[in-house]
matplotlib code that plots the C-alpha trace (Angstrom):
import matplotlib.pyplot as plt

x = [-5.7, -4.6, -6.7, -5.0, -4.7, -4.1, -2.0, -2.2, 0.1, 0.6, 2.6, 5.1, 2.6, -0.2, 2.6, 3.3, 0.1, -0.1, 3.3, 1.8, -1.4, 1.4, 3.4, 0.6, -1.3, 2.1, 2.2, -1.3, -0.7, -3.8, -3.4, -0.8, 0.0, 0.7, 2.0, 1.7, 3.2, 2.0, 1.9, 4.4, 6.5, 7.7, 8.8, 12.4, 10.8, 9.3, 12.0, 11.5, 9.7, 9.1, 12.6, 11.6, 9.1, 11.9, 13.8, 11.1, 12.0, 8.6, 8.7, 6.2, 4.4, 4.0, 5.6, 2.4, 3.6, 0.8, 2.1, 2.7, 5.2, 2.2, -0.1, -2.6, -6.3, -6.4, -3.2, -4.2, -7.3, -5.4, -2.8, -6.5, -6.8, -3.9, -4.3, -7.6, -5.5, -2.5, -4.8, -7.4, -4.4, -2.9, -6.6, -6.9, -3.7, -3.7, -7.6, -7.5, -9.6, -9.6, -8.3, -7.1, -6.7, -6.5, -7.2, -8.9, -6.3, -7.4, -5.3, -7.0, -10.3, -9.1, -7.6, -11.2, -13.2, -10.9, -11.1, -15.2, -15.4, -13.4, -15.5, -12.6, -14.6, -12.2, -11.7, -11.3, -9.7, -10.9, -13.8, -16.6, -14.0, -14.3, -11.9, -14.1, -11.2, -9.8, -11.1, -10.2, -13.6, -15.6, -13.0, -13.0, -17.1, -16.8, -14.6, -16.8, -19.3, -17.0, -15.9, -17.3, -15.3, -14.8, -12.2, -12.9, -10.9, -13.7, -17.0, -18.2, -16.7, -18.1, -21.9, -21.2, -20.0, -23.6, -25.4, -24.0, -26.1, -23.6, -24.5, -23.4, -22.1, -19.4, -18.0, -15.3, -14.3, -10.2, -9.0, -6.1, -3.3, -0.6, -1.0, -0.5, 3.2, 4.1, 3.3, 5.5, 8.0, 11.6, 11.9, 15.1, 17.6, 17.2, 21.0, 21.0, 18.2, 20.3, 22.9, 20.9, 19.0, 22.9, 20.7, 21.4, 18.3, 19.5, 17.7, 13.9, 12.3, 8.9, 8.4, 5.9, 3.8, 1.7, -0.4, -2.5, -6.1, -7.9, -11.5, -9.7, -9.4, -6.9, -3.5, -1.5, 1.8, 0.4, -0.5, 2.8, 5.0, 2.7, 4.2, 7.4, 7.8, 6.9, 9.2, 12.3, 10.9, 11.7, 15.7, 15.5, 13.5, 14.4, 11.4, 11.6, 10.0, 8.7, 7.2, 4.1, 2.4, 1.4, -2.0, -2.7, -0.4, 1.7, 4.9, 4.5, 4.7, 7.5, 9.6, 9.0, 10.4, 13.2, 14.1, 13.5, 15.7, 18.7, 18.6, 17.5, 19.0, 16.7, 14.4, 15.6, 13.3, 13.0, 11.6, 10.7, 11.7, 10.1, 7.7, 10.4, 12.4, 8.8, 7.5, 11.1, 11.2, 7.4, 8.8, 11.1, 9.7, 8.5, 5.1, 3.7, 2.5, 0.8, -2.7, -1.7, -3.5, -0.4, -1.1, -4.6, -4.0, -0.6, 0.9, -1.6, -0.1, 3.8, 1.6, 3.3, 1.1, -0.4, -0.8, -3.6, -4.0, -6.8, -9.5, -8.4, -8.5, -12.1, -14.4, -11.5, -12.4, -9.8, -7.9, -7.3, -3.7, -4.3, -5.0, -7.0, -5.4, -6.1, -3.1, -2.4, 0.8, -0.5, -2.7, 0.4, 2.7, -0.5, -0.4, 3.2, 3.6, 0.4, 1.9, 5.3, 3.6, 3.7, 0.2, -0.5, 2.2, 1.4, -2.4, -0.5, 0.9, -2.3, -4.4, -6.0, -5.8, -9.7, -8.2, -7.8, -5.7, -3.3, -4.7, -6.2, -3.9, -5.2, -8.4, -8.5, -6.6, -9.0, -12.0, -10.2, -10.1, -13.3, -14.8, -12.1, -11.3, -15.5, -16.6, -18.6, -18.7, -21.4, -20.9, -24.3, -25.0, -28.2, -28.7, -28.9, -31.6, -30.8, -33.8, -35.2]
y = [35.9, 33.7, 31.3, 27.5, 24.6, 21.7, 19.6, 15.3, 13.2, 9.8, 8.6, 9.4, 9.4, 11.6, 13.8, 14.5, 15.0, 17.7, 19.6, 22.3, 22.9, 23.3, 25.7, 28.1, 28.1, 28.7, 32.0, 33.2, 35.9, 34.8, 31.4, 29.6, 26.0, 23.6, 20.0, 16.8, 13.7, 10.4, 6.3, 5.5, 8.4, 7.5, 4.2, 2.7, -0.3, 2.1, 4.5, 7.1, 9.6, 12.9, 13.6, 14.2, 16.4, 18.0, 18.0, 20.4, 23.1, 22.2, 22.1, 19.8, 20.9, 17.9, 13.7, 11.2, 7.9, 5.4, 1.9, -1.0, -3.4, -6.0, -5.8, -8.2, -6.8, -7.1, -4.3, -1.8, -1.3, -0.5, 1.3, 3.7, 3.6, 4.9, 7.4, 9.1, 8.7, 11.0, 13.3, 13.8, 15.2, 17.0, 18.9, 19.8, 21.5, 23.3, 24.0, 24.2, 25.7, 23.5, 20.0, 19.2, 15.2, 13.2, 10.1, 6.4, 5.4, 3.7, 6.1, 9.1, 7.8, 7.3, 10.8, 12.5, 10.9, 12.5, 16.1, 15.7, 15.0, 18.0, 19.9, 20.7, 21.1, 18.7, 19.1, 16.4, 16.0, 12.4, 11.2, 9.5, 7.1, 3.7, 0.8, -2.4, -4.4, -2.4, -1.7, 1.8, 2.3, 1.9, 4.6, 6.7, 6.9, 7.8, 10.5, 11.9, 11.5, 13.3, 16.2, 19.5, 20.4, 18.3, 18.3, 15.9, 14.3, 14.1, 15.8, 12.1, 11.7, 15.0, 13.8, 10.4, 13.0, 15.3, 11.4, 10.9, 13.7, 16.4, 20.1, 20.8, 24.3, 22.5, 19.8, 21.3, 19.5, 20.4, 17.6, 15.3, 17.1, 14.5, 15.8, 19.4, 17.9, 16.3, 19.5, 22.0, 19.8, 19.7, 16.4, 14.6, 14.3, 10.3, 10.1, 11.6, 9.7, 6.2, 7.6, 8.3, 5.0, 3.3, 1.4, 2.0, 3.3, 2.6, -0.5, -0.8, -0.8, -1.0, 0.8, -1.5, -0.9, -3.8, -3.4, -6.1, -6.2, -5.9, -7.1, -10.5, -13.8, -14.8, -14.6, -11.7, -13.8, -16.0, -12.7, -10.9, -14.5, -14.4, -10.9, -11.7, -15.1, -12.8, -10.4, -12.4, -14.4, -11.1, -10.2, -7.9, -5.1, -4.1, -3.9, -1.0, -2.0, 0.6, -1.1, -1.7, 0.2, 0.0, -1.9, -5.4, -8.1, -5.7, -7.0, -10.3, -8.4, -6.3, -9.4, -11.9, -8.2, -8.8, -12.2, -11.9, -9.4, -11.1, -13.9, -12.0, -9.5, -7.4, -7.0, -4.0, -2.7, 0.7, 1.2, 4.9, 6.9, 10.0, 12.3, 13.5, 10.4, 8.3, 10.6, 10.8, 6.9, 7.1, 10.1, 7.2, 4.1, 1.8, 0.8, 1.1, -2.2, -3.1, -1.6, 1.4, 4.5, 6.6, 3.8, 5.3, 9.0, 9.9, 7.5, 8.4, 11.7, 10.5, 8.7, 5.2, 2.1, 0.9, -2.9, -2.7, -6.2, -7.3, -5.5, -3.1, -0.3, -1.5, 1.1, 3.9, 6.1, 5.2, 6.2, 4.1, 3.6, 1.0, -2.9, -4.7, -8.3, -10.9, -11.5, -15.0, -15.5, -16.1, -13.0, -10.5, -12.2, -11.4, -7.7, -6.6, -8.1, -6.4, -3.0, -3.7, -3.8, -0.5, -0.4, -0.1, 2.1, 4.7, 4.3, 5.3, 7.7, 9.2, 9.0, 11.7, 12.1, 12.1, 13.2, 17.4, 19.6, 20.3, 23.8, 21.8, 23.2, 26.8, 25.9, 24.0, 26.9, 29.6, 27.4, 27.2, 31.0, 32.1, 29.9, 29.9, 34.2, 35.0, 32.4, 30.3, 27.4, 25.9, 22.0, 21.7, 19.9, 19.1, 16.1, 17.0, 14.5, 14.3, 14.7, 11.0]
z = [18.2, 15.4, 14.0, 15.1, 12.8, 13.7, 10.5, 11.2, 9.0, 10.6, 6.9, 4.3, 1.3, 3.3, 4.0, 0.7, -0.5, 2.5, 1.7, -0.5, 2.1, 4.8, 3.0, 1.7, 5.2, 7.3, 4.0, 5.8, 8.6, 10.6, 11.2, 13.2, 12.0, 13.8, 12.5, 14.6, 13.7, 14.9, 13.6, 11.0, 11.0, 14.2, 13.9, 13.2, 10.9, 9.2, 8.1, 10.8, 7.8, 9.9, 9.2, 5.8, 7.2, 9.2, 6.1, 4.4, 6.4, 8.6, 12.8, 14.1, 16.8, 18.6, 18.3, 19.9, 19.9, 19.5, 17.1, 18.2, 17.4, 15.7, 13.1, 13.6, 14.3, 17.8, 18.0, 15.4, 17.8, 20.8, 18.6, 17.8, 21.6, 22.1, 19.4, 21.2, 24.7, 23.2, 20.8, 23.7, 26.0, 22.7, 21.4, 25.4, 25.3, 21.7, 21.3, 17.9, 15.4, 12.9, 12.4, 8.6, 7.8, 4.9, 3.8, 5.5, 7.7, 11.4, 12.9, 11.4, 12.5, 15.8, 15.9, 14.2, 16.8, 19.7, 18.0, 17.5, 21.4, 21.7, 19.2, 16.8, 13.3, 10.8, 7.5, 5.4, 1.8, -0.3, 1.5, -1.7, -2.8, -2.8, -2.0, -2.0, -0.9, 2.1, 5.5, 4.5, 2.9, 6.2, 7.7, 5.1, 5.2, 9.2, 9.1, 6.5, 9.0, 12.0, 9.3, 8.9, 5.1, 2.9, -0.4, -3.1, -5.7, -8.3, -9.0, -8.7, -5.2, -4.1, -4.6, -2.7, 0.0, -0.7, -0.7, 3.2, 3.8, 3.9, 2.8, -0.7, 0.6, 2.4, -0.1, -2.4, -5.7, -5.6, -8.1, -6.3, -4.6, -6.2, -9.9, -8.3, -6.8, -10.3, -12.2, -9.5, -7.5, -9.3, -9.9, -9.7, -13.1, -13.9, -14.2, -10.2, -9.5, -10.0, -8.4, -5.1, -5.7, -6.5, -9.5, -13.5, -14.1, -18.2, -17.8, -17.6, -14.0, -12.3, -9.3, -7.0, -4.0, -2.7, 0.6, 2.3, 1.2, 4.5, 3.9, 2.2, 3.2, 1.0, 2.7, 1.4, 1.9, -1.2, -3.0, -2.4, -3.3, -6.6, -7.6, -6.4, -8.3, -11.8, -10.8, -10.9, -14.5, -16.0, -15.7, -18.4, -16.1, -12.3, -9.9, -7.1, -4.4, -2.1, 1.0, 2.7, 5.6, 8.9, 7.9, 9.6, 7.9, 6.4, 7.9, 6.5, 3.2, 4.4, 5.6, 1.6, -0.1, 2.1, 1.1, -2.2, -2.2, -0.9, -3.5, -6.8, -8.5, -10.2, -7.0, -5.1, -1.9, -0.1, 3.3, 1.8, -1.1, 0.5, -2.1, -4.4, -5.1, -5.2, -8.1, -9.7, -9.8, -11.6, -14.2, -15.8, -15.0, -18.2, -15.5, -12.1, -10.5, -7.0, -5.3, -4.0, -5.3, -6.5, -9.7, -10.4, -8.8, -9.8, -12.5, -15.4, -15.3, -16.4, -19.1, -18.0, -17.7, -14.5, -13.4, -10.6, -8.9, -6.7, -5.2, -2.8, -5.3, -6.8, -7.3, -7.6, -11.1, -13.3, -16.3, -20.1, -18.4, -16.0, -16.2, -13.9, -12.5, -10.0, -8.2, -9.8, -11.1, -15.1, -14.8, -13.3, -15.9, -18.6, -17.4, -17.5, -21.1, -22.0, -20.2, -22.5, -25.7, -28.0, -28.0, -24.6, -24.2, -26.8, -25.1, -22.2, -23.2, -24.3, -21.4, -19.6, -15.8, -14.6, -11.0, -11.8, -13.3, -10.6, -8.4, -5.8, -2.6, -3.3, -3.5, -0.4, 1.7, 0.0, 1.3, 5.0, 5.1, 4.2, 6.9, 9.5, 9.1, 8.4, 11.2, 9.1, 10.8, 13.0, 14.1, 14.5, 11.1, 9.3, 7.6, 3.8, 2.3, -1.9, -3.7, -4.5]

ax = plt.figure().add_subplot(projection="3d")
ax.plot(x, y, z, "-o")
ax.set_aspect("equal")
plt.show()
């Protein structure tokens, strides 16, 4: 029998990062993939993204509905319960072999815990990051917990991974699979690119991302109005916003974008841009602003300046590109001009991406069939104690 695996994507940006995995696993005679789409690909409000998987040619095994229409605390834990409810029925039914899942999202946890009562071994790619400011950290650390493989972003990443007392044998160092989509996805013409975006991309623009920073008090209404009030001082430059996810307070986010939308010019928003389009936008863009880890993963790549405010990306290894900011409105303002000047942008320009060299889907599919095709796994883990 072929060898089932079981594919989660719950978002449009894990999604991308999973696109080349897909394709070279579906290429592998022994294994039958198997895609399910859950979270924030199925909602309205949030741009209904598994067409775009769809799209790709991709047919997804199985649609579990589990978001609610809130985002306060209280309904991202039943949106998790609701998760283990529809994955518990789903992992019964399929039996996989493996489970693949990326990233720290609540709904991933949610998801590993149901396949680790089922005894699915999971494979996980970026555990050993850190994201002070996020919730996402705490996740991230338990699925590394509930995982059998795991893929790392960094050599630095993959011994956090070995210090959570996970074999070395089984933690991979495969560089981050965004650099890999920059360097082989045919990128959109920037002429075509402002046609599909209907914006003159002949003037200067910032593409923006800006999620809520979980573990902070401070209300991410006054963070987001801090950005936005910068935004509109500079008329010169358009800002491309790309919108917030399905993390607690999100919406609140989501809803200032829209109004500032309505009443200033050069503040344009996107529910999605889908992979493509998102790392089109970054090819041409004169800087990348926000907390969202496409600035420190993927934008030192185009060589274009990064503006990373607040905490939630703290900790993250970083390249000469970016610049650190609170999210007060003199900092922000402090930053972008910094980001304009011809210094900073031949610095830029110059960097070197600490986060691989762009191979990391092979690797990671190489790794799935030497232990799924030479049964190599055995869940029964030992603690691996680093020498002291």
């Amino acid at each position: 029998m072929k060898k089932r695996i079981s594919i989660l994507t719950a978002t449009r940006a894990e999604y991308g990062l999973l696109k080349p995995i897909i394709a070279k696993l579906k290429m592998i005679e022994e294994f039958d993939v198997r895609i399910v789409a859950t979270g924030a690909h199925l909602s309205p409000e949030f741009g209904l993204t598994y067409k775009e998987v769809e799209r790709d040619g991709f047919l997804i095994d199985e649609k579990i509905e589990i978001l609610l229409s809130a985002d306060t605390p209280s309904s991202i834990s039943k949106s998790m319960g609701l998760a283990m409810i529809g994955f518990a029925d789903y992992f019964e039914k399929l039996n996989p072999d493996l489970l693949i899942v990326l990233g720290d999202r609540y709904e991933t946890l949610a998801v590993a815990m149901a396949g680790m009562n089922k005894k699915v071994p999971i494979a996980h790619l970026y555990g050993g990051e850190t994201t002070e400011g996020a919730i996402d950290e705490s996740i991230r650390h338990a699925i590394t917990k509930l995982s059998y493989l795991h893929f790392t972003s960094t050599e630095n990443y993959r011994r956090r991974v070995i210090q959570l007392g996970e074999h070395p044998d089984r933690v991979f160092n495969v560089g981050a699979i965004g650099i890999e989509n920059i360097l082989n996805e045919n990128l959109i013409p920037k002429e075509k690119l402002g046609n599909e975006l209907k914006i003159n991309l002949t003037k200067r623009y910032a593409v923006v991302t800006f999620h809520p920073v979980t573990l902070e008090n401070e209300s991410p209404k006054t963070q987001i109005e801090s950005l936005l009030d910068v935004c509109k001082i500079y008329k010169d430059i358009n800002f491309i916003f790309t919108k917030a996810n399905a993390d607690s307070k999100g919406r609140v986010i989501n809803q200032l974008i829209d109004e500032y939308t309505k009443v200033n010019d050069n503040i344009i928003a996107f529910t999605s841009l889908g992979m493509i389009k998102y790392l089109s936008a970054l090819k041409y863009c004169s800087m990348v602003i926000g907390n969202s880890s496409s600035g420190l993963l993927e934008a030192p790549s185009f060589g274009v300046p990064t503006i990373n405010i607040g905490n939630r990306q703290k900790g993250r290894l970083q390249a000469s590109s970016v610049i650190n900011c609170s999210p007060a409105q003199e900092e922000i303002k402090q930053a972008i001009d910094l980001a304009l000047s011809d210094s900073f942008i031949k610095q830029a320009k110059m960097t070197v991406n600490p986060y691989g060299n762009g191979d990391t889907s092979r690797k990671v599919v190489e790794t799935v069939k030497e232990y799924l095709l030479n049964r190599k796994i055995d869940l029964k883990k030992k603690f691996y104690d680093c020498e002291v």
